[in-house]
C-alpha positions as CSV (number, residue, x, y, z in Angstrom):
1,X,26.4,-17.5,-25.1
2,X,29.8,-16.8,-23.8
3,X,30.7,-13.1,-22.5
4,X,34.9,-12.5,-21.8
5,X,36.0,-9.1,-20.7
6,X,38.6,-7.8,-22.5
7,X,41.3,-9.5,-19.7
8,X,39.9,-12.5,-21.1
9,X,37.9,-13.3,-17.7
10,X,35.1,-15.2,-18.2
11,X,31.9,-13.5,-16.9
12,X,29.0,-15.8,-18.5
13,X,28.7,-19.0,-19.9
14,X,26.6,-21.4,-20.7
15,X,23.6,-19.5,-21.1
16,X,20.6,-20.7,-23.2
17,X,17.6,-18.9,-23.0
18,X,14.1,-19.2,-24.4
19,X,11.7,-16.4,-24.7
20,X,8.3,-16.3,-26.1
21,X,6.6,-13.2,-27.4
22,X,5.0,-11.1,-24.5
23,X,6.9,-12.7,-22.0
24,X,8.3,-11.0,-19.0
25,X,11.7,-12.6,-17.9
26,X,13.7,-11.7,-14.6
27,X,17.7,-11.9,-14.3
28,X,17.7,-12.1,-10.8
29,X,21.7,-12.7,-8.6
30,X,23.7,-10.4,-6.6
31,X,26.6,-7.9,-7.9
32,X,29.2,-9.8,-9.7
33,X,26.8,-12.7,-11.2
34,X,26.7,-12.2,-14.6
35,X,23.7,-10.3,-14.8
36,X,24.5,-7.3,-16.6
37,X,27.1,-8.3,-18.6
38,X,24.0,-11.2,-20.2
39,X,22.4,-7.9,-20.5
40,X,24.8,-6.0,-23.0
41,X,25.6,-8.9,-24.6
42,X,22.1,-9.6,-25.7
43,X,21.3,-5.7,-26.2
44,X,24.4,-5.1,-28.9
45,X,21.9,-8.3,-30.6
46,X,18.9,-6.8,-30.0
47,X,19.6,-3.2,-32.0
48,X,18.8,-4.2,-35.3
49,X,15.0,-5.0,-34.3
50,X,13.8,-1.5,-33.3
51,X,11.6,0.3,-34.9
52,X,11.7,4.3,-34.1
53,X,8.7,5.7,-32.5
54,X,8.1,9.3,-32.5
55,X,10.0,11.4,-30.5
56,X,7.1,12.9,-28.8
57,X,5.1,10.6,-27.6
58,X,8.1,8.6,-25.7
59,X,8.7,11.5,-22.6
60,X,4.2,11.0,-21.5
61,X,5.3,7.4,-21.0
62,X,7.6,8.1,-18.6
63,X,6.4,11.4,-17.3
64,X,8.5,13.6,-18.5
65,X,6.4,15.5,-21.0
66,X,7.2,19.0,-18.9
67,X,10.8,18.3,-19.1
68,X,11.0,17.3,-22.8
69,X,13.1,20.2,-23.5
70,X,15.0,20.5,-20.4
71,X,18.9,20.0,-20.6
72,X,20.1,16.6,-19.4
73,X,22.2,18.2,-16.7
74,X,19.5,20.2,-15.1
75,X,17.4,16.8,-14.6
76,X,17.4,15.2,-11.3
77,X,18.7,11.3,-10.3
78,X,15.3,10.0,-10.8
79,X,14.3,11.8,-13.9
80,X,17.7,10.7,-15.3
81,X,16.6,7.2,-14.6
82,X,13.3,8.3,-16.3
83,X,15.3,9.0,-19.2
84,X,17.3,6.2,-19.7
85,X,14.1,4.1,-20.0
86,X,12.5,6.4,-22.5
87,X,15.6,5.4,-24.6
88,X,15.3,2.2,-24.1
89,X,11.4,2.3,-25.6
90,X,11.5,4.9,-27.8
91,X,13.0,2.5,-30.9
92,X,9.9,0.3,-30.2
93,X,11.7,-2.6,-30.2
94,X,10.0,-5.9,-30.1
95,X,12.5,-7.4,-27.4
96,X,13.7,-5.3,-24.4
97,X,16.4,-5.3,-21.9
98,X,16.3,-3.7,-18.5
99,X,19.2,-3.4,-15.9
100,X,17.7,-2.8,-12.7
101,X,15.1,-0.4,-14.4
102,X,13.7,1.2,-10.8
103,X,17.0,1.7,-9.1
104,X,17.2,5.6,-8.0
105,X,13.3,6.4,-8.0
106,X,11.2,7.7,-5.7
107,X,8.3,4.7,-4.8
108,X,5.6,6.7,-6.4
109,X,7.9,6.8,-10.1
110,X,9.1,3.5,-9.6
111,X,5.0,2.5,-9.4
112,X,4.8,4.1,-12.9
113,X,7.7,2.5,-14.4
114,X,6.8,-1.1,-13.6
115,X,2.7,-0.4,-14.8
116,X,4.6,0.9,-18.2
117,X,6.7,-2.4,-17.8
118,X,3.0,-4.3,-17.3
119,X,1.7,-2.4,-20.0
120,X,4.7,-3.0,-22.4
121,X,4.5,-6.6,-21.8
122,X,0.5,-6.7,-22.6
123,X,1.2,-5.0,-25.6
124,X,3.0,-8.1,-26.6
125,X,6.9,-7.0,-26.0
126,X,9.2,-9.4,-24.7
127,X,11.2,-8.0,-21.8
128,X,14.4,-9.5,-20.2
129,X,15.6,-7.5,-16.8
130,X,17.8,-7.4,-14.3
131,X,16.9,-6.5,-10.6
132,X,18.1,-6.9,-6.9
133,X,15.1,-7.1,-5.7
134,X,13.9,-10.8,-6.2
135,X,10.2,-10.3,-4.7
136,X,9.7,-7.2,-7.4
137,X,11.3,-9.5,-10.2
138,X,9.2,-12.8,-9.2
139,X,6.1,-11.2,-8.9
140,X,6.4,-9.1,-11.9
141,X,7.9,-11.7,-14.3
142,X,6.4,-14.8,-16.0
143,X,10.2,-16.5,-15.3
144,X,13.4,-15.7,-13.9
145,X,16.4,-17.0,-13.5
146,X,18.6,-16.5,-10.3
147,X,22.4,-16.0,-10.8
């Protein structure tokens, strides 16, 4: 895979990856590696193997259930957070990517998010993701891959 920016600066390449159903994988590097822009690339791919879940049952995964019909400006940093990975799960997709999925949460919803990542991953999804925070990402991920 080779990502340019619209200057034409090259921002990956030479990526090959292999993932196996289930598996948890870890994009691990500082600010300016590559990491996120591997991630978008791969997500604009990844759209067309979702399948929608209901709308209901996405906000109990990620505890937002007595929020579900707040407005999005009302919510707070971390429940925003909250949201964006209800998004991300709510198509049901079979492969999933995560850029830095904890970042802005309070310890005890980041505890939550990576037991729904856990749970995701027993249920057989395969999820890539991005994070800072290389002890969260090793322990958490079958591989990784520092950047």
């Amino acid at each position: 895979m080779v990502v340019l920016f619209m200057l034409a600066r090259l921002a990956v390449d030479g990526l090959d990856l292999t993932l196996h159903r289930g598996e948890l994988f870890g994009l691990l590097g500082t600010n300016g590696a590559g990491r996120t822009s591997t991630l978008e690339a791969l997500t604009m791919w990844s759209r067309t193997l979702s399948t929608p879940r209901p709308v209901l049952d996405v906000p109990a995964d990620v505890d937002l259930t007595d929020r579900a019909s707040a407005r999005i400006s009302s919510l707070s940093g971390g429940e925003v957070r909250r949201l964006d990975l209800a998004t991300a799960i709510a198509g049901d997709p079979e492969l999933l990517f995560l850029d830095e999925p904890t970042t802005g949460l309070d310890p005890e919803p980041r505890a939550r998010a990576w037991e729904l990542i856990a749970s995701l991953k027993r249920r057989g999804t395969t999820i890539v993701l991005t994070t800072h925070t290389e002890q969260r990402g090793s322990t958490s991920t079958c591989r990784s891959s520092v950047q």
